[in-house]
DSSP file (Angstrom, degrees, kcal/mol; ACC not computed):
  #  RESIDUE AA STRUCTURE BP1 BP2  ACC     N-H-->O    O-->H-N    N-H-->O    O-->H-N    TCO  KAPPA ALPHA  PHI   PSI    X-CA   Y-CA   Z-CA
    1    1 A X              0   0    0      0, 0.0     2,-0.3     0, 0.0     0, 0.0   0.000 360.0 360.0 360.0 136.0   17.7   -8.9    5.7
    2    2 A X        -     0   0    0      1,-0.0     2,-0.6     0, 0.0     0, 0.0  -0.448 360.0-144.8 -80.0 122.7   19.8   -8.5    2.6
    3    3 A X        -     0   0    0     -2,-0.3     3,-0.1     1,-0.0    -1,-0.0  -0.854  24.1-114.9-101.1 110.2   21.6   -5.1    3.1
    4    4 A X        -     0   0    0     -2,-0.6    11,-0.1     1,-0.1     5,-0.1  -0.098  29.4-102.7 -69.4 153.6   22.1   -3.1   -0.8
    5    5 A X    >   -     0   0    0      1,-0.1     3,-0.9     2,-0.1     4,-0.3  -0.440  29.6-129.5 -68.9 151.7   25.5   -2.4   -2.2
    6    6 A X  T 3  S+     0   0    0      1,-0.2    -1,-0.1     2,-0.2    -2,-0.1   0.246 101.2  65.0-114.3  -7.2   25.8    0.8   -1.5
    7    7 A X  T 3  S+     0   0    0      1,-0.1    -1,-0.2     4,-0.0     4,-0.1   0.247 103.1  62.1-101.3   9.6   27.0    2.0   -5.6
    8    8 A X  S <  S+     0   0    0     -3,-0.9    -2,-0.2     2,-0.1    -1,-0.1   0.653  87.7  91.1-110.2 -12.7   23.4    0.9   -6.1
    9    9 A X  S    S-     0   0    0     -4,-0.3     2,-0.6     4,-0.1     4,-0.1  -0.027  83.9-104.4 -19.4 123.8   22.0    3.5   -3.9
   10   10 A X    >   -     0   0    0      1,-0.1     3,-0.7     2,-0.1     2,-0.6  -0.645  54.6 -85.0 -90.2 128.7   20.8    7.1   -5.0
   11   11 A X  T 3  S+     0   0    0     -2,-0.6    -1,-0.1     1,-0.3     3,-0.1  -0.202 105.9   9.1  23.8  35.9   22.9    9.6   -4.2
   12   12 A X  T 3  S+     0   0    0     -2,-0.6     2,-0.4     1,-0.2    -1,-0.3   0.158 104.6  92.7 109.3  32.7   22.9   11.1   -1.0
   13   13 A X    <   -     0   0    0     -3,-0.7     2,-0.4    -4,-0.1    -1,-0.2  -0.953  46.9-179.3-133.4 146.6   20.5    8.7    0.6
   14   14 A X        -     0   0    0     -2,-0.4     2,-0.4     2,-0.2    -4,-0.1  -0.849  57.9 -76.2-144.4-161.2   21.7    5.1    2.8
   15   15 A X  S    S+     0   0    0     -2,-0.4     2,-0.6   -11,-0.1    -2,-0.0   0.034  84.3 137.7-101.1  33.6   19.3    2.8    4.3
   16   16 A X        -     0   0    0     -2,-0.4    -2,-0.2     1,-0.0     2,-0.2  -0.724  61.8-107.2 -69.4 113.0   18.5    5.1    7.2
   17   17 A X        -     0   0    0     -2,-0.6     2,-0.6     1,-0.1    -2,-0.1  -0.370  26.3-144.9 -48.7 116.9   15.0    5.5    8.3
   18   18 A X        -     0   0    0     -2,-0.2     2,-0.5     2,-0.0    -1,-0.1  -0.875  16.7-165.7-111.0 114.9   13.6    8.8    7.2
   19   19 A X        -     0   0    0     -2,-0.6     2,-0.3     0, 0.0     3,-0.0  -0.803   4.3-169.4 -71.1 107.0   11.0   10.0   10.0
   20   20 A X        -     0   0    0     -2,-0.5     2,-0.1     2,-0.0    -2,-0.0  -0.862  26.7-122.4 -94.1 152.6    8.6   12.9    9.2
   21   21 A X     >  -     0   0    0     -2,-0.3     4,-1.3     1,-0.1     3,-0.3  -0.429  42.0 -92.7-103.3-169.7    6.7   14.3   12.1
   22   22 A X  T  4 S+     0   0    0      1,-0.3     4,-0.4     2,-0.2    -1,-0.1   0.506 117.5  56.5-107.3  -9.2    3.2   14.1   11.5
   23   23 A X  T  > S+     0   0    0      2,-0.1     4,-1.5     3,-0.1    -1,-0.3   0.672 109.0  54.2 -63.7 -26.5    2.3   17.8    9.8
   24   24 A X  H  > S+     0   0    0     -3,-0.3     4,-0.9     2,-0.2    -2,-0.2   0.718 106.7  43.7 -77.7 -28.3    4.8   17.0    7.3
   25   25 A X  H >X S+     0   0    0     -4,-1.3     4,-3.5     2,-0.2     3,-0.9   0.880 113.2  53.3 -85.3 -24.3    3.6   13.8    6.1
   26   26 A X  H 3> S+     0   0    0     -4,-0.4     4,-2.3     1,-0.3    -1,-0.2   0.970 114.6  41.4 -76.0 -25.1    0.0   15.0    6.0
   27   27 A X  H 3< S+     0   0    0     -4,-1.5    -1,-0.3     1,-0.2    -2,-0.2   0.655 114.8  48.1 -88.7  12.7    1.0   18.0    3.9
   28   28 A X  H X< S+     0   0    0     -3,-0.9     3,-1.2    -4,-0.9     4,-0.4   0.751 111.9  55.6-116.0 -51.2    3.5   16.0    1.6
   29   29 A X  H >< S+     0   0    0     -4,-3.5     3,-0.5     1,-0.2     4,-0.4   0.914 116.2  39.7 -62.3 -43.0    0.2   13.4    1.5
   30   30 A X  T 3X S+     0   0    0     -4,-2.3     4,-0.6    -5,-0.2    -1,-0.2   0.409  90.9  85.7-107.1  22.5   -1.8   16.4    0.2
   31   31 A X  T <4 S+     0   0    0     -3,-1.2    -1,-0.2     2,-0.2    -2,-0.1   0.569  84.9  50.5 -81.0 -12.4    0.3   18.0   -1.9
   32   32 A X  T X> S+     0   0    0     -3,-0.5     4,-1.3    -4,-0.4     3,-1.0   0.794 106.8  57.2 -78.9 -30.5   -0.4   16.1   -5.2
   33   33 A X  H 3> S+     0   0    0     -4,-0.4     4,-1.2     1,-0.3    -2,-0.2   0.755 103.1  54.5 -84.2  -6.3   -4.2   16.5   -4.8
   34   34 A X  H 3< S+     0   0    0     -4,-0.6    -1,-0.3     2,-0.2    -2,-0.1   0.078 102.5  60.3 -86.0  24.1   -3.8   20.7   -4.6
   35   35 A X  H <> S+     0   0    0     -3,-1.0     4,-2.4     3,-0.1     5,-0.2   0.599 111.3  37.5 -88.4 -43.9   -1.8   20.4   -8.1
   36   36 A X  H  X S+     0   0    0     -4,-1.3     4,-2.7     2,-0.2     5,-0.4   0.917 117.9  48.8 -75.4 -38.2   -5.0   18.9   -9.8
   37   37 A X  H  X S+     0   0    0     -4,-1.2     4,-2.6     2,-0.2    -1,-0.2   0.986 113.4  53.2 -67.5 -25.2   -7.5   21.3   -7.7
   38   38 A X  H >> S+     0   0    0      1,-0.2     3,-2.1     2,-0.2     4,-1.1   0.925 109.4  46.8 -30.2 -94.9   -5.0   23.9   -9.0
   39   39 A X  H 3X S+     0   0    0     -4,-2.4     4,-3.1     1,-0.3     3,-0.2   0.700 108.4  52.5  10.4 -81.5   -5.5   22.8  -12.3
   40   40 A X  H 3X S+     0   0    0     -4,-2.7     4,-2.4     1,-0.3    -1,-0.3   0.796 102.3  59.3 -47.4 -42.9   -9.3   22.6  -12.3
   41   41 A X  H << S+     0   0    0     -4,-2.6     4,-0.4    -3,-2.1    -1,-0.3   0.768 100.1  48.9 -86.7 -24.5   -9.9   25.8  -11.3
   42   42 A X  H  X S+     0   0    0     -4,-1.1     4,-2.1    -3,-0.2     5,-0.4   0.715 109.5  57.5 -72.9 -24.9   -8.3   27.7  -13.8
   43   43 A X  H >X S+     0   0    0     -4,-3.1     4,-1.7     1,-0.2     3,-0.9   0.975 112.2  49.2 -55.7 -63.7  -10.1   25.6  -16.4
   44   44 A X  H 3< S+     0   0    0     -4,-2.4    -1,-0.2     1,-0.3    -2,-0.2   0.442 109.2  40.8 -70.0 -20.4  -12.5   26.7  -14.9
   45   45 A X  H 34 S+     0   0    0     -4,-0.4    -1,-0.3    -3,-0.2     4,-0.2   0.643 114.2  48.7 -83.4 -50.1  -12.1   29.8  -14.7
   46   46 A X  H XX S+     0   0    0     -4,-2.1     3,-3.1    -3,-0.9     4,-1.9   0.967 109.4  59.0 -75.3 -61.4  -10.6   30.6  -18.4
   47   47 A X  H 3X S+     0   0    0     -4,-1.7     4,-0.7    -5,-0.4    -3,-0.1   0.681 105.3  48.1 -61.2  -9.1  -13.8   28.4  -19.9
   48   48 A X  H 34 S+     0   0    0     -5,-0.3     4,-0.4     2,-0.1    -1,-0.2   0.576 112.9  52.1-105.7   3.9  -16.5   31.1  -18.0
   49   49 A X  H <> S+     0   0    0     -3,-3.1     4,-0.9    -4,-0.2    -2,-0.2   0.741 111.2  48.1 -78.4 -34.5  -14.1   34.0  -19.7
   50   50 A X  H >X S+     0   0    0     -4,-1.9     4,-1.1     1,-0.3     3,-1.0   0.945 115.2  39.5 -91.3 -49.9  -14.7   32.3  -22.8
   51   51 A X  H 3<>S+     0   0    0     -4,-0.7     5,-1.7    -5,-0.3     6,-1.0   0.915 114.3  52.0 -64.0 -17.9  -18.2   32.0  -22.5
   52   52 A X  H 345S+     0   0    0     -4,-0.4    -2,-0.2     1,-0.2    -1,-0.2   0.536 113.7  48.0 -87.5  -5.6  -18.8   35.4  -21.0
   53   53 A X  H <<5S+     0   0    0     -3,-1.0    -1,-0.2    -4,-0.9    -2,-0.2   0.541 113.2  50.5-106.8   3.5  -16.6   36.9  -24.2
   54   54 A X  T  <5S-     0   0    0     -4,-1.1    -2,-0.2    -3,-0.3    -1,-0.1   0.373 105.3-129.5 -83.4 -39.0  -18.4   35.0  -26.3
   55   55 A X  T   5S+     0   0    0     -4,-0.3    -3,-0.2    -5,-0.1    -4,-0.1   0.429  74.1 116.5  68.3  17.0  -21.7   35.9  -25.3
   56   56 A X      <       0   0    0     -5,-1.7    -4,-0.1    -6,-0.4    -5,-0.1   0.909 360.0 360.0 -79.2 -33.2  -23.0   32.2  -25.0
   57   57 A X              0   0    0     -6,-1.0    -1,-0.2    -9,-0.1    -5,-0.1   0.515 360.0 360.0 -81.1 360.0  -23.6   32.6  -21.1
């Protein structure tokens, strides 16, 4: 296996295998879908202020 030049590297990193024990990967796996549920629910949230100030609901 072809081993990378080491100025092509990022910063603080080498070609060491980075382990995570197995709570860490699962919340690092599900930490992109709580940005979007994030998300949703204050849409959701501001659009039943707007209808309730509104009077549509």
């Amino acid at each position: 296996m072809v081993q990378p030049d080491p100025e092509f590297l990022p910063q603080g990193e080498d070609d060491a295998v980075h382990e995570r024990s197995t709570p860490e990967a699962r919340q690092a796996e599900s930490t992109g879908r709580m940005r979007y549920v994030l998300a949703a629910g204050i849409i959701l949230v501001l659009v039943a202020f707007a209808l309730i100030w509104f009077g549509v609901a």
